[in-house]
FIZAPA-182965 format. One line per field, with one value per residue: residue in one letter; x, y, z of N, C-alpha, C in turn. Coordinates in Angstrom, 2 decimals, padded with zeros to 5 digits. Example, Ala and Ser with C-alpha at 12.3 -4.5 7.8 and 13.67 -1.06 7.14 Angstrom:
<rs>
resn	c(A|S)
nxx	c(013.19|012.85)
nyy	c(-005.69|-002.25)
nzz	c(007.80|007.08)
caxx	c(012.30|013.67)
cayy	c(-004.50|-001.06)
cazz	c(007.80|007.14)
cxx	c(013.20|012.90)
cyy	c(-003.30|000.03)
czz	c(007.80|007.87)
</rs>
This chain:
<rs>
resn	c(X|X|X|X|X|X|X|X|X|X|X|X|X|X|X|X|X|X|X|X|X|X|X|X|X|X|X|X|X|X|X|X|X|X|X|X|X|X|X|X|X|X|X|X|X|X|X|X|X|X|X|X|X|X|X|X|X|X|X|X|X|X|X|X|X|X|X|X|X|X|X|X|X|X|X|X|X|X|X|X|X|X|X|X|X|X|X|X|X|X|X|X|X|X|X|X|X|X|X|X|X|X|X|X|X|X|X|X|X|X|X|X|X|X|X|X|X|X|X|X|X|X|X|X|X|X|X|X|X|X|X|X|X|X|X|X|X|X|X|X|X|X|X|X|X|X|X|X|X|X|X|X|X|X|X|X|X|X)
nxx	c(000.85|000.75|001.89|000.53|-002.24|-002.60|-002.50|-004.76|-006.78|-005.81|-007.15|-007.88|-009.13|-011.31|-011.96|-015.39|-017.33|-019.03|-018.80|-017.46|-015.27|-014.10|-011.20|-009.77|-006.50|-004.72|-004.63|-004.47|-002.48|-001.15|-002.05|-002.41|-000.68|-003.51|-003.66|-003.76|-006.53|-007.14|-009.86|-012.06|-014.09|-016.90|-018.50|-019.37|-020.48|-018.91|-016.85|-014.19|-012.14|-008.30|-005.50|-001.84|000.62|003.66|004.42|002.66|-000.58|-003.76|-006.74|-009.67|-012.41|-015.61|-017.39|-018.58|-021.87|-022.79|-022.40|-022.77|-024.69|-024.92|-022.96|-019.54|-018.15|-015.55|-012.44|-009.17|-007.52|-006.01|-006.94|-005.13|-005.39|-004.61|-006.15|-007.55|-007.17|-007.81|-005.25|-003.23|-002.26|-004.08|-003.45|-006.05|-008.22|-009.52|-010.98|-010.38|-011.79|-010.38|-007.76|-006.24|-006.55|-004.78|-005.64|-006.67|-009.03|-011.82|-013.64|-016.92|-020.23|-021.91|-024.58|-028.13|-029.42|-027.59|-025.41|-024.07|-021.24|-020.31|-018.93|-018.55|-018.76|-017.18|-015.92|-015.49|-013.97|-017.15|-018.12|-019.47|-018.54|-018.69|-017.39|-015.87|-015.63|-013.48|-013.27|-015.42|-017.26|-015.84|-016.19|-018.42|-021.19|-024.00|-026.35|-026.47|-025.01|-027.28|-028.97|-028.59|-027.47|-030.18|-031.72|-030.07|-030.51|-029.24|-028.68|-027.81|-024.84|-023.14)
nyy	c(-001.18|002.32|005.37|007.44|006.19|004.75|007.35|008.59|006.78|006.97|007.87|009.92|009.12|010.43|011.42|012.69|013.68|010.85|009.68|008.61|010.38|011.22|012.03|012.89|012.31|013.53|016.09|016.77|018.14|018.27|016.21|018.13|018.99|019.87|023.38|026.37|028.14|031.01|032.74|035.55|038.77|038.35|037.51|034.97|031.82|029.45|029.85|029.42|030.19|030.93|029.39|029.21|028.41|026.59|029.21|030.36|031.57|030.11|029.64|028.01|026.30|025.15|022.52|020.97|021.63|021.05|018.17|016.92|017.99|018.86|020.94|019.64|017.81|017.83|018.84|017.09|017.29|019.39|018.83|019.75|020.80|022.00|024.12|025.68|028.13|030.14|030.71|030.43|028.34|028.26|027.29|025.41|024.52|021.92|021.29|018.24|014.71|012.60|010.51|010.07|008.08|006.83|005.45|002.89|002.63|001.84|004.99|005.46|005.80|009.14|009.56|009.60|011.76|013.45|016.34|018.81|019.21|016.90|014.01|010.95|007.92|005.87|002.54|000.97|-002.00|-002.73|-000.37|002.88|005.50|008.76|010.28|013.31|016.58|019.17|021.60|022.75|022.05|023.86|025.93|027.72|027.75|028.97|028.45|025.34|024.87|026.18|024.34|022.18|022.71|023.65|021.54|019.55|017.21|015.06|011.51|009.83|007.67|005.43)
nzz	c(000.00|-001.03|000.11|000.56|000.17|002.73|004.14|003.61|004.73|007.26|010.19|012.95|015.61|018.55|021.77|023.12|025.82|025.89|023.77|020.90|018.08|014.68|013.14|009.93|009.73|008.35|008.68|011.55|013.66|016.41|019.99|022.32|025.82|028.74|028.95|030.09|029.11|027.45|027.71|026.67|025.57|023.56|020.62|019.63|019.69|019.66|019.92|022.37|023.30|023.66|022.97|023.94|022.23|021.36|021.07|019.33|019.05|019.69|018.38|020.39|019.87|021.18|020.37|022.05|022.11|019.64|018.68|021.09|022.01|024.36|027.14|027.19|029.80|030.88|030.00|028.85|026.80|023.93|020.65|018.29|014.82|011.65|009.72|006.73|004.70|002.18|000.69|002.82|005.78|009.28|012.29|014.51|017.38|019.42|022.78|023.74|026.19|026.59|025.57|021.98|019.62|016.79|013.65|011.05|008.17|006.10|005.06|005.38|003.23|004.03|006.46|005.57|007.17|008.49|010.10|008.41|009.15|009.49|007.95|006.74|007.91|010.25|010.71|013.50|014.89|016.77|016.48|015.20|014.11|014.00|011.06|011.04|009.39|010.00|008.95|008.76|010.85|012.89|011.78|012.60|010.83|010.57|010.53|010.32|012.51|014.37|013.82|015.29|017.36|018.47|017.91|020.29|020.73|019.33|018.34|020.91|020.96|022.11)
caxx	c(000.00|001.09|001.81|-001.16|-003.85|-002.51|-002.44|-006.09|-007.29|-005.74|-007.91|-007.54|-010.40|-011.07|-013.11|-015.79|-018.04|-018.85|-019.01|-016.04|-015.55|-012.97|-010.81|-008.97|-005.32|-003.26|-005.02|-004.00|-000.95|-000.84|-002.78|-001.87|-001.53|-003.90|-002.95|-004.63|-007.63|-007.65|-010.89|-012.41|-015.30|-016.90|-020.17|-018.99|-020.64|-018.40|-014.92|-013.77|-010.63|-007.30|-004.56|-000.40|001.31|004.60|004.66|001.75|-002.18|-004.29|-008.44|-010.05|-013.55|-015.67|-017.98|-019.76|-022.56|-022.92|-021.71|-023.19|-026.39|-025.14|-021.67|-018.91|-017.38|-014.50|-011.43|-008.26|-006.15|-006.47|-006.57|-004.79|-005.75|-004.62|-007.04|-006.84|-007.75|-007.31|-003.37|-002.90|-002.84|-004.06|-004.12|-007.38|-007.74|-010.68|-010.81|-011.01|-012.14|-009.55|-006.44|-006.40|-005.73|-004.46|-006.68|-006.96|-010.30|-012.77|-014.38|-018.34|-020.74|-022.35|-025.90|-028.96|-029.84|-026.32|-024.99|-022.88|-019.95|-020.32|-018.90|-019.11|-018.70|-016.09|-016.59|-013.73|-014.84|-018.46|-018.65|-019.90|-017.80|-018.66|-016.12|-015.87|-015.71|-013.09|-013.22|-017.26|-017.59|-015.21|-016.13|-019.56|-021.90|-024.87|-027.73|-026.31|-024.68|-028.32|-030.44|-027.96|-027.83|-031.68|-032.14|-029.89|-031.31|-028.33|-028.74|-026.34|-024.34|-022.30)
cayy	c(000.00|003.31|005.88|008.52|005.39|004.45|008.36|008.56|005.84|007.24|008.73|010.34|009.09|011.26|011.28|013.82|012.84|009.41|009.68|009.14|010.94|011.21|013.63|012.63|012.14|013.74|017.63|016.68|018.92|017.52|016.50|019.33|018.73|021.16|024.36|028.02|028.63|032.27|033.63|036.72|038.52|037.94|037.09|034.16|031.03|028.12|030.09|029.29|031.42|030.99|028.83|029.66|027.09|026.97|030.70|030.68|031.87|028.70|029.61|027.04|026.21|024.11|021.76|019.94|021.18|020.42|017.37|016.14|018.07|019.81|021.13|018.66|018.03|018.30|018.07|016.71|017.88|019.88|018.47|020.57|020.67|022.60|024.48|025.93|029.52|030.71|030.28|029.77|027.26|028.14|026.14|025.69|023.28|021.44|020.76|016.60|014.57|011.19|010.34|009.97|007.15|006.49|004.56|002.74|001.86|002.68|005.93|004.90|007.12|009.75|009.30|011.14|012.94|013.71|017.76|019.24|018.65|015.04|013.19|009.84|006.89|004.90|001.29|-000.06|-002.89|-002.79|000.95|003.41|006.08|009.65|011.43|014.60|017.75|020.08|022.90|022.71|021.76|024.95|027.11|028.12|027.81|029.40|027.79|024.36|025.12|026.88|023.68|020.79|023.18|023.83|019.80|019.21|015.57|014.45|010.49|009.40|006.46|004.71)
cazz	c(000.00|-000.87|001.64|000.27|000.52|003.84|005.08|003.08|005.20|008.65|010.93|014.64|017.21|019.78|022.85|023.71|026.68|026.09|022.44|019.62|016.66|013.99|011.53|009.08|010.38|008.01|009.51|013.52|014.30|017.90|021.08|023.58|027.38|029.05|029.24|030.41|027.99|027.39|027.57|026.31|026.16|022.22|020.60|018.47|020.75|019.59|020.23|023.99|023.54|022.82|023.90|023.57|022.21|020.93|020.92|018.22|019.53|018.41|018.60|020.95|019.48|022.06|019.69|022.65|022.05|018.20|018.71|022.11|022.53|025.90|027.51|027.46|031.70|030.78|028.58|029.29|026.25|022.85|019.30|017.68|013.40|010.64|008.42|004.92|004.53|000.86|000.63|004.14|006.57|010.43|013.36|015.58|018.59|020.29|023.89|024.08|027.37|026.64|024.73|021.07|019.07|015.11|013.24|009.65|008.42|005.08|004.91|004.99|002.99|005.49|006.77|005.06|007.90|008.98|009.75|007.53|009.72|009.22|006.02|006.87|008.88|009.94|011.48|013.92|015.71|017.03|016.78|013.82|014.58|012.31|010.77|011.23|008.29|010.75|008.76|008.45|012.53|013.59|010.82|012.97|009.72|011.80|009.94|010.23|014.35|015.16|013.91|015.61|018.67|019.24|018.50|021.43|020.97|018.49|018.54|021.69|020.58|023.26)
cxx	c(000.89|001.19|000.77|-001.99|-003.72|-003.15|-004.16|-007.05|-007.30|-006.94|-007.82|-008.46|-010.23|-012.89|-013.92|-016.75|-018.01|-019.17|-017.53|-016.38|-014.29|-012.67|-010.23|-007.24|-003.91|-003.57|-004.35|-002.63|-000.06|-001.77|-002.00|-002.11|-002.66|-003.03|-003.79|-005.42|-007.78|-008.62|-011.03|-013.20|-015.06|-018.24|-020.33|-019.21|-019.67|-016.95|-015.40|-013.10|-009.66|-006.20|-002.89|000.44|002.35|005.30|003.60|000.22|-003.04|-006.01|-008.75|-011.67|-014.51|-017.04|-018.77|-021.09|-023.82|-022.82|-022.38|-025.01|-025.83|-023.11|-020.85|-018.43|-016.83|-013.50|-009.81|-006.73|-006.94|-006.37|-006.25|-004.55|-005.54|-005.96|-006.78|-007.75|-007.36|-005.72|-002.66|-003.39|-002.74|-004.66|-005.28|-007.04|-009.33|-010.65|-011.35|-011.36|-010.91|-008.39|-007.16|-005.60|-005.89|-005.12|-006.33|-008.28|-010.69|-013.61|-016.00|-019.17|-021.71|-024.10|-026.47|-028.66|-028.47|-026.17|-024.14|-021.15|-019.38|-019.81|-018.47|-018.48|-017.77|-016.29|-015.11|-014.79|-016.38|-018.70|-018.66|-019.31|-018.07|-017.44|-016.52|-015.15|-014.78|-013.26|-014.76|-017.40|-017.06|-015.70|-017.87|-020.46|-023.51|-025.91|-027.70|-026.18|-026.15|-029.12|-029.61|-027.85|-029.07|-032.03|-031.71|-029.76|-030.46|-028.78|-027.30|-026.03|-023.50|-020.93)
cyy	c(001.24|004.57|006.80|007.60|005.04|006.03|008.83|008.16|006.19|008.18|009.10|010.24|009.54|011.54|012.20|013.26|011.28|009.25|009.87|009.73|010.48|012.06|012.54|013.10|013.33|015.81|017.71|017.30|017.88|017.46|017.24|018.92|020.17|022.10|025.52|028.15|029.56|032.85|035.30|037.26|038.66|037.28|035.84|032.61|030.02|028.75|030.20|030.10|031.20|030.12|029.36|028.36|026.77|028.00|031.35|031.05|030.93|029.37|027.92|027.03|024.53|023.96|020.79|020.06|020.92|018.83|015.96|016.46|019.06|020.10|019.60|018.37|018.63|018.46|018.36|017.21|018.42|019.09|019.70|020.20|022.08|022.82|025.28|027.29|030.39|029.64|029.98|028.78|028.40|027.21|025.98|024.51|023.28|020.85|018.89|016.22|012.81|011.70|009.98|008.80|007.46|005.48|004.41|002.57|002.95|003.75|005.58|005.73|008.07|009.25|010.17|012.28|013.24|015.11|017.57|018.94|017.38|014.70|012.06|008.84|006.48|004.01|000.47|-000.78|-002.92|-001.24|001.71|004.33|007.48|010.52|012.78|015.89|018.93|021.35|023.32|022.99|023.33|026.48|028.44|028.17|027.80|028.89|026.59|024.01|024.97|025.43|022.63|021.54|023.22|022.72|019.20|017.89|014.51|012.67|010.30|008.34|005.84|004.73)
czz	c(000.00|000.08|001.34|000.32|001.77|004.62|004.88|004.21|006.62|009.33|012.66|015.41|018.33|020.80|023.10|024.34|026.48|024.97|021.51|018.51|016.33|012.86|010.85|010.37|009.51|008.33|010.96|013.01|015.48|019.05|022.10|024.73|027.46|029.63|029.44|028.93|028.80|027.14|027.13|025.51|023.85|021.85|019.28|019.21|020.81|020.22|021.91|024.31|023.41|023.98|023.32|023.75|020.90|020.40|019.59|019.25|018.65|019.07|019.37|020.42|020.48|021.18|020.54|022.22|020.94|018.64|020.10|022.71|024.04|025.94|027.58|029.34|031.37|029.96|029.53|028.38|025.13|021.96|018.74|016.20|012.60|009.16|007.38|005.36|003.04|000.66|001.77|005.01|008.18|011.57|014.21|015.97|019.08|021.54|023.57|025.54|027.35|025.73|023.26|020.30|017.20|014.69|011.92|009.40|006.72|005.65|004.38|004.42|004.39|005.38|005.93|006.02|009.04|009.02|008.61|007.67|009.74|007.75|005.87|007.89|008.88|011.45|012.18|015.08|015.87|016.91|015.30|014.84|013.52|012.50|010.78|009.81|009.66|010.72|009.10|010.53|013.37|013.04|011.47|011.69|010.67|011.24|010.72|012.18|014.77|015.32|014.74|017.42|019.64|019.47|019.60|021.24|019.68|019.10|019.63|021.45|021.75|021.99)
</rs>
């Protein structure tokens, strides 16, 4: 196997409450210990605030409650993911609640009634696991945020 169908194939599972997701692998920067989330004040709901890390300012975007229907507890470290902006790349970070593991596995098509942030499945062991759209999930797309926010009632998967 070539190393672009292998890196294709990788994916980064990551914990939020009691629910996994997954990016694509070859976006992850790094999982961050915790460190001081900089707050400040701002009318943009998903941004948390800013963390300092490796002398760069990374946006913290807290996705619980896309993602879970309510606040996450807690989180234990950042994912830190590179996004595309025209000609540039900048970094953003998501508080997680576990460690992160490397994964292979097929890319499954996404559900109908899936968000936007979603683009499809991926099946390791007994678990359907959705992938995650990073740029889409962080990018606040207030239509898409507003209706997955008010539903609250996201299907909880174990």
């Amino acid at each position: 196997m070539t190393t672009a169908a292998i890196e294709k194939n990788s994916f980064v599972v990551l914990q939020l409450g009691s629910r996994k997701f997954a990016v694509p692998a070859d976006i992850v920067s790094e999982l961050a210990p915790p460190v001081r989330l900089n707050a400040f004040p701002h009318r943009t709901p998903v941004v948390a605030g800013v963390i300092v890390r490796r002398g760069r300012v990374i946006p913290v975007y807290d996705v619980s409650h896309l993602l879970l229907g309510r606040a996450s507890p807690s989180s234990r470290f950042f994912l830190v993911a590179t996004r595309h902006f025209e000609n540039r790349e900048e970094l953003s970070a998501i508080p997680v609640d576990g460690e992160c593991e490397l994964v292979s596995g097929e890319l499954l098509p996404t559900p109908v009634d899936s968000p936007s942030f979603v683009t499809g499945m991926l099946a390791i062991e007994d678990d359907q696991i959705e992938v995650l759209d990073f740029e889409n999930l962080v990018r606040g797309d207030p239509e898409t945020n507003h209706q997955a926010m008010e539903s609250g009632n996201r299907e909880v998967r174990p």
